[in-house]
C-alpha positions in Angstrom: 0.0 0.0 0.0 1.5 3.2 -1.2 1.8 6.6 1.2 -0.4 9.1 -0.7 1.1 12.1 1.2 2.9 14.2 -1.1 7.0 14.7 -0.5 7.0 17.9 -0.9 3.9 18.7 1.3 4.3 21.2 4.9 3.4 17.4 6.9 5.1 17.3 10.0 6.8 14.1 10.0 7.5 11.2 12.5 11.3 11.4 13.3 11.3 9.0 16.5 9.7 5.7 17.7 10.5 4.5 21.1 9.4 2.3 23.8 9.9 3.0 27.7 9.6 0.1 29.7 8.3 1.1 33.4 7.9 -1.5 36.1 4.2 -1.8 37.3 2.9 -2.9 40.6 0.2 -5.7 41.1 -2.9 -5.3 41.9 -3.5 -6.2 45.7 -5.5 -7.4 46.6 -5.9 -9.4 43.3 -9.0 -9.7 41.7 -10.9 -12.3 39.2 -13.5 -11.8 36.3 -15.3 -15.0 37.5 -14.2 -18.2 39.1 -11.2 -19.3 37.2 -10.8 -16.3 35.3 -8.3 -13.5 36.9 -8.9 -10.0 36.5 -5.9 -8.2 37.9 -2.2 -8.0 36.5 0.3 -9.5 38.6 3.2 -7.1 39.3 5.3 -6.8 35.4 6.2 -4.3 32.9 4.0 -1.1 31.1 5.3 0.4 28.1 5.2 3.9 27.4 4.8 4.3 23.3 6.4 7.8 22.3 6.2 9.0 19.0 8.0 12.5 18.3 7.4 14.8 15.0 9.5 17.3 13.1 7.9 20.1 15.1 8.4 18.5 18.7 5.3 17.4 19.5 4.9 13.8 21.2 1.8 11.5 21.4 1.9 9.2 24.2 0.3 6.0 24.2 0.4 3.1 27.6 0.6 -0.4 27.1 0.2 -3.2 30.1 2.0 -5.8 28.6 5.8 -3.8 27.7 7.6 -6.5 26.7 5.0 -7.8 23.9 4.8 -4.0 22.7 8.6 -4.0 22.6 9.2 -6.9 20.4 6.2 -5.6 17.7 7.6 -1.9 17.8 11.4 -2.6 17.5 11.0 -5.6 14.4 8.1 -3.8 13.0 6.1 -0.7 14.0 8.8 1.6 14.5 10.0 1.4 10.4 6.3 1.5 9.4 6.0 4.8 11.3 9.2 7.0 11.0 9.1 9.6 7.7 5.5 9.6 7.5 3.0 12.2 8.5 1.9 12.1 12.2 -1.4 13.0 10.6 -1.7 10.8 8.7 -3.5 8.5 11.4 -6.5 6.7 8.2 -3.1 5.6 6.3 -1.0 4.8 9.3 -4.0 2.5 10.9 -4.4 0.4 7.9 -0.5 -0.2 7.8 -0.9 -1.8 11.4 -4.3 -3.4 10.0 -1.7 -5.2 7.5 1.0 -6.1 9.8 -1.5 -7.8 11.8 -2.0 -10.0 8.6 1.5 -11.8 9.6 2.3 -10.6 13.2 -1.2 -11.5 14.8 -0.8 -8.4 17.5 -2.5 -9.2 21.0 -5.6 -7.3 20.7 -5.2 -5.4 23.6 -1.8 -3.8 21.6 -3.7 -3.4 18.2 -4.9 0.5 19.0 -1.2 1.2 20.9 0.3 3.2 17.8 -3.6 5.0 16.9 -3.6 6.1 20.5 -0.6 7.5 20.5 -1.2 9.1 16.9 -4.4 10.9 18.0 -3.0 12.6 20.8 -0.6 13.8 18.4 -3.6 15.3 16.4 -5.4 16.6 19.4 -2.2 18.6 20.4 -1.6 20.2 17.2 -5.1 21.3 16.9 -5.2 22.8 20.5 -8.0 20.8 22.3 -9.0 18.0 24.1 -9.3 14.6 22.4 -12.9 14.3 22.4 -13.3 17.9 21.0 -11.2 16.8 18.4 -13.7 13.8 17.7 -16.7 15.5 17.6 -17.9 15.9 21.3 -21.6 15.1 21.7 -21.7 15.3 25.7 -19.3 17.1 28.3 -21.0 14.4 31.3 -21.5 10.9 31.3 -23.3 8.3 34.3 -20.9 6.0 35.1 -21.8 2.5 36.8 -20.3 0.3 39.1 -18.2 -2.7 37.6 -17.7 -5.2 40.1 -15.4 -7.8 40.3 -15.8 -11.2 41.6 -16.6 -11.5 45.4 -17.3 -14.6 47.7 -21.6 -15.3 48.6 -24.7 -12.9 47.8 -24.2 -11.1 51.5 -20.9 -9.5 50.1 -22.2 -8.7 46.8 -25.2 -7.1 48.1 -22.8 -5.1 50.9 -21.1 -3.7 48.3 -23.6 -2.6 46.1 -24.8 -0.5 49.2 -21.8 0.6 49.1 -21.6 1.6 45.6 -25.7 3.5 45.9 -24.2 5.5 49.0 -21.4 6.7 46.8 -23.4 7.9 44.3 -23.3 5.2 41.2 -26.8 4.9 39.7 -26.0 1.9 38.1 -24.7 -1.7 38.8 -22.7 -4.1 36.7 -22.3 -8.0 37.7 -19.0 -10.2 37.3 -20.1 -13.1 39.4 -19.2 -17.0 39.6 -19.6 -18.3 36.2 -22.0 -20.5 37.5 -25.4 -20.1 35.6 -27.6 -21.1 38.7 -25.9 -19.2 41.2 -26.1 -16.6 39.3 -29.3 -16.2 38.8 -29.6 -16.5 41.9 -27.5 -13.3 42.5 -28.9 -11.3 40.1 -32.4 -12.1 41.4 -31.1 -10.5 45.2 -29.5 -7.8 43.3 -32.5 -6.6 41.9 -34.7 -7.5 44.9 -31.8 -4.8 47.2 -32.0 -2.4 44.5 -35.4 -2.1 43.6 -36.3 -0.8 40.2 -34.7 2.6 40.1 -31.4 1.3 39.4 -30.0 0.2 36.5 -28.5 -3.6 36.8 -25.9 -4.9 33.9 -24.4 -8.8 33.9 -21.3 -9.6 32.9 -20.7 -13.2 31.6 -17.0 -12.8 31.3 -17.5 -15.6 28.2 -18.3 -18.1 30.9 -20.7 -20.2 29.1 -21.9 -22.5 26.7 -25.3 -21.9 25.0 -27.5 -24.2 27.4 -26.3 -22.1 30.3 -26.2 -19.0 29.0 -30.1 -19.5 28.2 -30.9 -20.4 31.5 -29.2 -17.1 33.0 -30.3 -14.5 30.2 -33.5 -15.6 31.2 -33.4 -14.9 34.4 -31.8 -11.6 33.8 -34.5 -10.7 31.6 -37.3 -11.2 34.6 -35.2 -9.1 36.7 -35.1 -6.7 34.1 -31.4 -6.1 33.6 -30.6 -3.6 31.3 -28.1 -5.9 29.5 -26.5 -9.8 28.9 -22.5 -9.0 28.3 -20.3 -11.4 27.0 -22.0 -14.5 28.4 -20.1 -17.0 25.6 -16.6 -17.0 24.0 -17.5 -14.4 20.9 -15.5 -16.9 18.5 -19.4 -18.4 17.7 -21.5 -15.2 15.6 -23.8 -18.6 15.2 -24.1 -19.6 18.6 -25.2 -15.4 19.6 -27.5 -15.5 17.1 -29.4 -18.8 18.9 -29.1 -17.6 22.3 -31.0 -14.1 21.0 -33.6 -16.2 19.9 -34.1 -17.9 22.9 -34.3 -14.9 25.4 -35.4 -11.2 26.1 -32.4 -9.9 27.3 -30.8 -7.3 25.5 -27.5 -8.7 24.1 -24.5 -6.6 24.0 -21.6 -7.7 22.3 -18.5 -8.0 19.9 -16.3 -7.0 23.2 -13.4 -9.6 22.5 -13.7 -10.5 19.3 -11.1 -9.4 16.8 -11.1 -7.7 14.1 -12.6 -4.8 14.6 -15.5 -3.0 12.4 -15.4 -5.6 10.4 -16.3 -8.6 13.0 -18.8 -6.0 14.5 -20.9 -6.4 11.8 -21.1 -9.8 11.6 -22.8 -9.9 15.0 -24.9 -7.0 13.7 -26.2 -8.5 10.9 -27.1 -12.1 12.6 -29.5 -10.0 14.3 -27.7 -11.0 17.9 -27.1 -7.4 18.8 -29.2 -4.8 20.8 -25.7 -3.0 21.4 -22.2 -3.7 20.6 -19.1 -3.0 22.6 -16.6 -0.6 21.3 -13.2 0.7 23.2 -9.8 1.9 22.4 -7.4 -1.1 23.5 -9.6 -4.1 22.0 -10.7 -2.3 18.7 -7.7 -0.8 17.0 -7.7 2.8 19.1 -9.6 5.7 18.6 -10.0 4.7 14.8 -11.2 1.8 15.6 -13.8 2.8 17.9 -15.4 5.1 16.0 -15.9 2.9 13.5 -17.7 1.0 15.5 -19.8 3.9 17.3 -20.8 4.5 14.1 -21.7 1.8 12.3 -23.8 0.5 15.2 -25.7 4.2 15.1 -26.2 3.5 11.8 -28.2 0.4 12.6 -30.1 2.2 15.6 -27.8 0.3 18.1 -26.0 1.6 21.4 -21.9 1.1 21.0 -21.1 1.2 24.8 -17.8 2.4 25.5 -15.9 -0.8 27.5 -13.2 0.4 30.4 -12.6 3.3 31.9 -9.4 5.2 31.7 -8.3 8.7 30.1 -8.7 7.5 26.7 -12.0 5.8 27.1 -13.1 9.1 28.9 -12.6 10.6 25.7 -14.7 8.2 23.6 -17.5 8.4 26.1 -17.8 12.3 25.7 -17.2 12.0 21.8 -19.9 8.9 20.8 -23.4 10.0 20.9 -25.2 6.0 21.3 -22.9 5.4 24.3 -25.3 5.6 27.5 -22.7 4.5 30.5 -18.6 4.5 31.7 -17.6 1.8 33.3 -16.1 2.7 36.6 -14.5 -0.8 38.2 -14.9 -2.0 41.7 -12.4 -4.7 42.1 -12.0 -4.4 46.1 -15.3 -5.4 49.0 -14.2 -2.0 50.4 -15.2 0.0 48.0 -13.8 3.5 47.0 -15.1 5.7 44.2 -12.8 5.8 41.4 -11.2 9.5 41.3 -13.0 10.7 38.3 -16.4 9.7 39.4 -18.1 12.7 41.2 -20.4 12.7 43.6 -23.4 12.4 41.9 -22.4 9.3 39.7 -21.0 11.1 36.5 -17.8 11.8 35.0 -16.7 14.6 33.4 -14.6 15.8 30.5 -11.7 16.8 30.8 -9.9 20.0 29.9 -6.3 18.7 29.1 -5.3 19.3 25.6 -4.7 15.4 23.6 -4.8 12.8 25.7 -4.1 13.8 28.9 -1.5 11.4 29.6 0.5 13.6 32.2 -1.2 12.3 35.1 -1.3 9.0 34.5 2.8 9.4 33.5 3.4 10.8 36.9 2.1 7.9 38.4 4.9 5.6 37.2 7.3 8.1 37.5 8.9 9.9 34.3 11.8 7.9 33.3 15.2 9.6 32.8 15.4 11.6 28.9 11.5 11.5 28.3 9.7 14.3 29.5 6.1 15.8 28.8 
């Protein structure tokens, strides 16, 4: 694929590629999805991704995994990107689309270089990221994302917890067991009452049989959504379970390949909503992709994660209704950027924002902001 931008155009090229490795601690108490299934990193190595232009400016882009982003920047990225324009971020995302075709990059990596490219363009122009987008909202709700806890008397503790703190919304990551549950979700919604809005969270967990038996129950308790509840490698095996319950299904949250695996799912007919995000959908290109070509089917794209970046997507995509604020501990603490009255808010920093969340690891010797 050739580089349309012309050579002798005013583009302000990329003259540097590198990767800082930064140690990161564990999460501790760790955490799990469901039973089986951890949720929190163990203590490892981040990666900062800095790309530099011409003029100076730097994007800034975080990875979890360091080493794996390492290895694909230094054998491949890194040539792709250097002499091209920083602007060029359409061009530049199908180049990693295509290197994908022989490197097979972790999902979670695919939307490392994007990232970093958009807050690039949301520096040169001046403003926030989701300005840059398209903002559609400057406050968003955000619900409680729980992680997995031990019996129904903790789960229902914290979701106290969570109402006295201000979330208006619940979201379940329980056993992985389709009777308990149920059973869960049934004293969830009987604590709650019907004000509150009450998500479940499958974490893949199940095969079809079971994940019929639990959708249904969700669907009494009238749970806004079903997330998840299978592997997503099966568009087949979504499109039976929507047949067989009332639930709204919302999916296409791990599945790769991006837009264009999305609209498989959309057009089996599984889908009342579709996930989107930066890290599991190739970035901020990637995601609003999806945003919009689930808007243009009259389906929510809800925005999966929090974080700075996903911040930015919430405030930008107009069929997104929640952010997902995660509760992985029984002693629960609002996450920072929730307020008191349940919402986040955008934020002012121009690009990204990065600068707070690079002070938190500590600014490692020759980078600075």
């Amino acid at each position: 694929m050739a580089d349309v931008t012309e050579e002798g155009s005013s583009a302000d090229r990329i003259v540097s590629v590198e990767v800082v490795m930064v140690e990161t601690p564990g999460v501790s108490p760790s955490f799990l999805w469901r039973d089986g299934l951890p949720g929190s990193d163990p203590a490892g190595f981040g990666a900062w991704l800095v790309i530099t232009t011409e003029s100076g400016l730097r994007g800034y882009a975080f990875a979890q995994r360091g080493v794996i982003l390492k290895d694909i920047v230094d054998r491949r990225l890194r040539a792709e990107l250097i002499g091209h324009d920083v602007l060029a971020r359409e061009y530049l995302w199908r180049r990693v689309w295509e290197i994908d075709r022989i490197e097979h990059i972790p999902l979670h990596l695919m939307g490392t270089v994007d990232i970093a490219l958009w807050d690039i363009g949301a520096k040169a122009a001046g403003v926030p990221l989701y300005r840059l987008l398209g903002s559609f909202r400057e406050a968003i709700p955000a619900y409680a994302s729980t992680a997995t806890f031990g019996d129904i008397a903790e789960y229902l503790d914290v979701a106290d917890q969570c109402r006295e703190l201000g979330y208006p919304a619940i979201k379940l990551h329980a056993w992985g067991d389709a009777r308990k549950d149920a059973a869960l979700a049934r004293a969830l919604r009987s604590r709650m009452g019907d004000d509150m809005d009450l998500m479940y969270d499958g974490s893949a967990g199940f095969d079809l049989a079971d994940a019929v038996y639990l959708g249904r129950a969700l669907a009494d308790e009238g749970y806004l959504w079903y997330e998840e509840p299978m592997r997503e490698f099966s568009v087949s095996a979504y499109a039976a379970l929507a047949r067989r319950v009332e639930i709204p299904l919302l999916v296409a949250e791990t599945s790769p390949g991006a837009h264009l695996n999305t609209a498989d799912f959309i057009a089996s007919g599984c889908a009342t909503a579709v996930r989107t995000s930066s890290a599991l959908k190739g970035g901020i290109t990637g995601a609003m992709r999806i945003a919009h070509l689930a808007d243009s089917f009259l389906l929510r794209a809800e925005v999966h994660g929090g974080g700075l970046v996903n911040t930015h997507l919430c405030m930008a995509i107009p069929n997104t209704t929640y952010y997902e604020s995660l509760v992985p501990h029984s002693e629960v603490a609002r996450e920072s950027v929730v307020g008191s009255d349940g919402f986040v808010r955008a934020s002012s920093a121009i690009g990204v924002g990065w600068e707070s969340a690079w002070q938190e690891f500590g600014p490692p010797k020759g980078i600075t902001l």
